[in-house]
FINUNU-21699 format. One record per residue (C-alpha): residue in three letters; x, y negated, z negated; residue number from 1. Coordinates in steps of 0.02 Angstrom, whole numbers, padded with zeros to 5 digits, m for minus. Example, Ala and Ser with C-alpha at 12.3 -4.5 7.8 and 13.67 -1.06 7.14 Angstrom:
ala 00615 00225 m00390 1
ser 00684 00053 m00357 2
//
This chain:
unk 05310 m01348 00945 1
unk 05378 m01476 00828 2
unk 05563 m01387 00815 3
unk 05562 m01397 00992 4
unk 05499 m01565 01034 5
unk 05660 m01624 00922 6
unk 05792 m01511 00994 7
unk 05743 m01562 01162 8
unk 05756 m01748 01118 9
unk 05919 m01715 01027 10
unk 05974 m01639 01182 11
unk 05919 m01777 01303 12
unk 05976 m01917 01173 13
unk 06143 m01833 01179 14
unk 06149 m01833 01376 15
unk 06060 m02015 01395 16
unk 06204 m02105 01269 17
unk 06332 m02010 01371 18
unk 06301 m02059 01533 19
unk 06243 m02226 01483 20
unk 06375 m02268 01372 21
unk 06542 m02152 01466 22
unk 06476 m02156 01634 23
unk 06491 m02301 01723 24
unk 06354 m02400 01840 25
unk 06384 m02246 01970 26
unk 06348 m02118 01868 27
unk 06201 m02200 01786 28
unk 06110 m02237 01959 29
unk 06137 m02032 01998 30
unk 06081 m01988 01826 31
unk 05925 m02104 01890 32
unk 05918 m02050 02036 33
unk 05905 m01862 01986 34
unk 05768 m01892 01864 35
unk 05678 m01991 01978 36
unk 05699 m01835 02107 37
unk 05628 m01704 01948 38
unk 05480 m01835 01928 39
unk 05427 m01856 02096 40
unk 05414 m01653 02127 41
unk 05315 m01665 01994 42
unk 05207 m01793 02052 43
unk 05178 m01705 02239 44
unk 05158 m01551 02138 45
unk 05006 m01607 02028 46
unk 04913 m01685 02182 47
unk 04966 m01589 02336 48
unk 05001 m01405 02263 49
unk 04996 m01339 02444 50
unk 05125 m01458 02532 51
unk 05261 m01364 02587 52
unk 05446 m01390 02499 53
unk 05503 m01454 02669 54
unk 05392 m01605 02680 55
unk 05405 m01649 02487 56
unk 05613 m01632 02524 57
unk 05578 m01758 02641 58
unk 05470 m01873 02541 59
unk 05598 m01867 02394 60
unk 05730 m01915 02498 61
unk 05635 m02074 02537 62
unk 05624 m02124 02358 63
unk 05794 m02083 02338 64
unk 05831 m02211 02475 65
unk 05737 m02329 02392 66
unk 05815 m02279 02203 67
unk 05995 m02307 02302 68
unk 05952 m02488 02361 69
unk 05929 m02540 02166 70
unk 06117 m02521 02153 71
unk 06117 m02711 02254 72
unk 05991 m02790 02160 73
unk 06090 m02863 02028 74
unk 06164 m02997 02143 75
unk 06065 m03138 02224 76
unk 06056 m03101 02386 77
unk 06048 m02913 02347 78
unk 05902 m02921 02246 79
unk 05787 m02915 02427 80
unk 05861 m02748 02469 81
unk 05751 m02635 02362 82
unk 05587 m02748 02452 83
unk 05663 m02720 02618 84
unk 05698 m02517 02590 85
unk 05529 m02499 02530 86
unk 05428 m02566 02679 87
unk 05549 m02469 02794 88
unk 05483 m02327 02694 89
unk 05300 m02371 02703 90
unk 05340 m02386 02916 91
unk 05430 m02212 02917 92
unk 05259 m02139 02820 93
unk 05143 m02220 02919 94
unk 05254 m02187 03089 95
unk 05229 m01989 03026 96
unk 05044 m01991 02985 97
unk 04997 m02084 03155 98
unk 05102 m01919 03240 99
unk 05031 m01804 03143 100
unk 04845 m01862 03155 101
unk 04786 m01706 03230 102
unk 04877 m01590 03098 103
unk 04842 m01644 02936 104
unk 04677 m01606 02851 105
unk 04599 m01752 02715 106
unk 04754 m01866 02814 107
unk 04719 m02022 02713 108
unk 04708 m01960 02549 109
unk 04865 m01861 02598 110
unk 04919 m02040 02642 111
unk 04886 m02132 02474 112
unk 04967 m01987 02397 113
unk 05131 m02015 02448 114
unk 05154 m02204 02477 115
unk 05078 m02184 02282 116
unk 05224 m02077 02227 117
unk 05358 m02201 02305 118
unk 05289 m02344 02216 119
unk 05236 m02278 02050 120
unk 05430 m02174 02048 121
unk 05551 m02241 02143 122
unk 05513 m02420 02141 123
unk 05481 m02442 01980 124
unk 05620 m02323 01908 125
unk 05724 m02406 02026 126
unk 05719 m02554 01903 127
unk 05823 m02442 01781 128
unk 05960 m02472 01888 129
unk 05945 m02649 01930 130
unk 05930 m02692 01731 131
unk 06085 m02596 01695 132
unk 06179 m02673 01840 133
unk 06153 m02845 01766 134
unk 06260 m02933 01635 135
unk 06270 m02825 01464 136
unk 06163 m02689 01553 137
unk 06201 m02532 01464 138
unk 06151 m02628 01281 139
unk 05999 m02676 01364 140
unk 05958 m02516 01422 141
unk 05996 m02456 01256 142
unk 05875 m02573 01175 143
unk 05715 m02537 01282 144
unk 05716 m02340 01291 145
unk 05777 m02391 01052 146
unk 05591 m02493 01068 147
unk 05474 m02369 01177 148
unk 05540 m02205 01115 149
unk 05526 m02264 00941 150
unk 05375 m02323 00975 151
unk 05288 m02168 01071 152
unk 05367 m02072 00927 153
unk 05286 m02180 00758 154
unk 05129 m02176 00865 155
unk 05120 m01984 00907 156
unk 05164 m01944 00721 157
unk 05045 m02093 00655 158
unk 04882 m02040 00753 159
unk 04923 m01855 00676 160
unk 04904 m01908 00498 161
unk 04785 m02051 00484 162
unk 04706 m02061 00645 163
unk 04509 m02038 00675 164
unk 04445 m02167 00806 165
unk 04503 m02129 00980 166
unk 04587 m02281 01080 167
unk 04541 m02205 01245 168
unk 04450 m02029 01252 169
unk 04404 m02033 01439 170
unk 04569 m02053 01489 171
unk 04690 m01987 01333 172
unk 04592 m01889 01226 173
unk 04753 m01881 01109 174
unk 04745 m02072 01079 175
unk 04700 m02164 00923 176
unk 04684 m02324 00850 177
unk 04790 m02311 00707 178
unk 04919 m02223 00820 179
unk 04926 m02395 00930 180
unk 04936 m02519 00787 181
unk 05077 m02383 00715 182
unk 05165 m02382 00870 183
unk 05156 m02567 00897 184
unk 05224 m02583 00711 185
unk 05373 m02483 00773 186
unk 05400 m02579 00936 187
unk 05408 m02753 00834 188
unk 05528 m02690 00681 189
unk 05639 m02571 00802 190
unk 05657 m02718 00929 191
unk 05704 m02836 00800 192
unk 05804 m02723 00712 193
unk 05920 m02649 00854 194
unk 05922 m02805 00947 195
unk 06009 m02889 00824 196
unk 06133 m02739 00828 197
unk 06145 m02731 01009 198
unk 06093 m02927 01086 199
unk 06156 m03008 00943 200
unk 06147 m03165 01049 201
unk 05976 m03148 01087 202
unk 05860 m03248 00958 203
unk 05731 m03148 00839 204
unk 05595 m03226 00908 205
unk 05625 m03190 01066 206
unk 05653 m02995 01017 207
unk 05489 m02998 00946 208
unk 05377 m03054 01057 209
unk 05479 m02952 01195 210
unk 05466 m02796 01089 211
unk 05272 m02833 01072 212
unk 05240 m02874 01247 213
unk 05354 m02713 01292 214
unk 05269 m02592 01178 215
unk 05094 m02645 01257 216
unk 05165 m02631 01444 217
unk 05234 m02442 01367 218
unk 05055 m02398 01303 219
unk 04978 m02451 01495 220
unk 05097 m02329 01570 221
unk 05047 m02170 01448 222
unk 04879 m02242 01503 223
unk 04893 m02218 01677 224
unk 04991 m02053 01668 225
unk 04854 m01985 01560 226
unk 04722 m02039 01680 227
unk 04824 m01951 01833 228
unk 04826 m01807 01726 229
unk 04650 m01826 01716 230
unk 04631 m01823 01870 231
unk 04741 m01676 01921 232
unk 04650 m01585 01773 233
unk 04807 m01526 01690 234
unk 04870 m01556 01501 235
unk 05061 m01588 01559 236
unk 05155 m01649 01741 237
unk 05256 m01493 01702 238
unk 05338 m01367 01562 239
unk 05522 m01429 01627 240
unk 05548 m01507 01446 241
unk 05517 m01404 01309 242
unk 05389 m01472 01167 243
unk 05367 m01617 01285 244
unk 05293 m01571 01448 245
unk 05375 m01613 01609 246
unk 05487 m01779 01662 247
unk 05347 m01880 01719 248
unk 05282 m01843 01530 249
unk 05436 m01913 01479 250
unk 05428 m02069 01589 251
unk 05268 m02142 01572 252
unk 05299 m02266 01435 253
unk 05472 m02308 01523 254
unk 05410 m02312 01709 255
unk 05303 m02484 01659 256
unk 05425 m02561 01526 257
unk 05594 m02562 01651 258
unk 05518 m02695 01766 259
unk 05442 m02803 01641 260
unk 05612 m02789 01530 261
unk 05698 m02847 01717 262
unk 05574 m02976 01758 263
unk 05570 m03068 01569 264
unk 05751 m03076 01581 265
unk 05773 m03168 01745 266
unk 05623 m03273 01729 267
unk 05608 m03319 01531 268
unk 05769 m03257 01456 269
unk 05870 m03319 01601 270
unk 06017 m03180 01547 271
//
């Protein structure tokens, strides 16, 4: 499990730096936009196992709407797009559940499905895009999946070795106390570390407590993950990712930490 846990992360690594760092803004809101696609089956997957692939085609293609209109948001008058494509989203849902009243059973928890998926997916992996559209994106990028990665990692391998008190056990049974504070620990010296690498214009302080308040955000999205998991009553979104589960397994920590990376830096960083 362990051999392949690392060869698929030396694998995605090696895909993530090239597309991030070769690619181009285009190429990084497709890679986006593909992952968010992979995710979002997922997603419709774990909750509605019986929707047929022609409706979850069209759901997907919503979010990927709404993925797309991230591609605007770095400019001023750009950054109401996303808002905008996301209502029209919630209309075109809610125009196809009032038509289809009489045809779909358990209708509003069909509902709340779906408008769940294109908020807790597309909207806020959308923010991927927006961050590396703005100025020195790519290094930011860099930095945040550097601080949660590194971070998920010390505090998988940390709650293996000394780990006894659970964090959480209703929701992630998996969780420990000494795996948080390890993880944290990793969050605060990787941040600091790299960001003087990669922001070297951004002050240490300011690392820090971003790296901190990042690494918490992170921990609420394995969190919630772990509690739809819960709910779906399955162990992983998917076995897409060898050693680590599925994409959505992948993008729990992330899925939280790219809009508060997006929102520190245009209201407290100002950059």
């Amino acid at each position: 499990m362990h051999l392949k846990r690392w060869l698929t992360a030396l694998v995605l690594i090696a895909l993530i730096l090239l597309v991030l760092l070769k690619g181009g803004r285009l190429a990084f809101a497709f890679g986006i936009l593909l992952i968010s696609g992979l995710a979002h089956w997922e997603f419709l997957s774990l909750f509605q196992p019986d929707l047929d692939r022609g409706r979850k085609v069209k759901i997907i293609a919503l979010g990927s709407l709404l993925i797309l209109s991230f591609c605007t948001a770095a400019t001023p008058f750009g950054r109401q797009v996303p808002l905008f494509v996301l209502v029209c989203c919630l209309f075109v849902q809610f125009l196809f559940y009032l038509m289809s009243y009489e045809h779909i059973q358990e209708l509003a928890w069909d509902l709340a499905v779906n408008n769940l998926g294109l908020v807790y997916l597309p909207l806020l992996l959308g923010h991927f895009i927006w961050l590396r559209y703005m100025s020195q994106g790519q290094w930011w990028v860099l930095w945040l999946l550097f601080v949660v990665c590194c971070g998920d990692t010390i505090a998988y391998y940390t709650g293996k070795a000394l780990g006894q008190r659970k964090f959480y056990p209703q929701v992630s049974p998996g969780k420990t106390w000494a795996g948080t504070w390890g993880g944290l620990a990793a969050n605060l010296v990787v941040g600091v570390l790299v960001g003087r690498w990669l922001l070297p214009e951004v002050k240490i302080l300011s690392l820090a407590l971003l790296a901190l308040l990042l690494g918490f955000i992170a921990m609420l999205g394995d969190l919630f993950e772990s509690m739809l998991k819960r709910q779906a009553e399955v162990k992983d979104s998917s076995s897409l990712l060898p050693g680590h589960g599925g994409m959505l397994d992948r993008l729990d920590s992330l899925l939280f930490a790219a809009p508060a990376l997006v929102y520190a830096r245009l209201f407290f960083l100002q950059m």
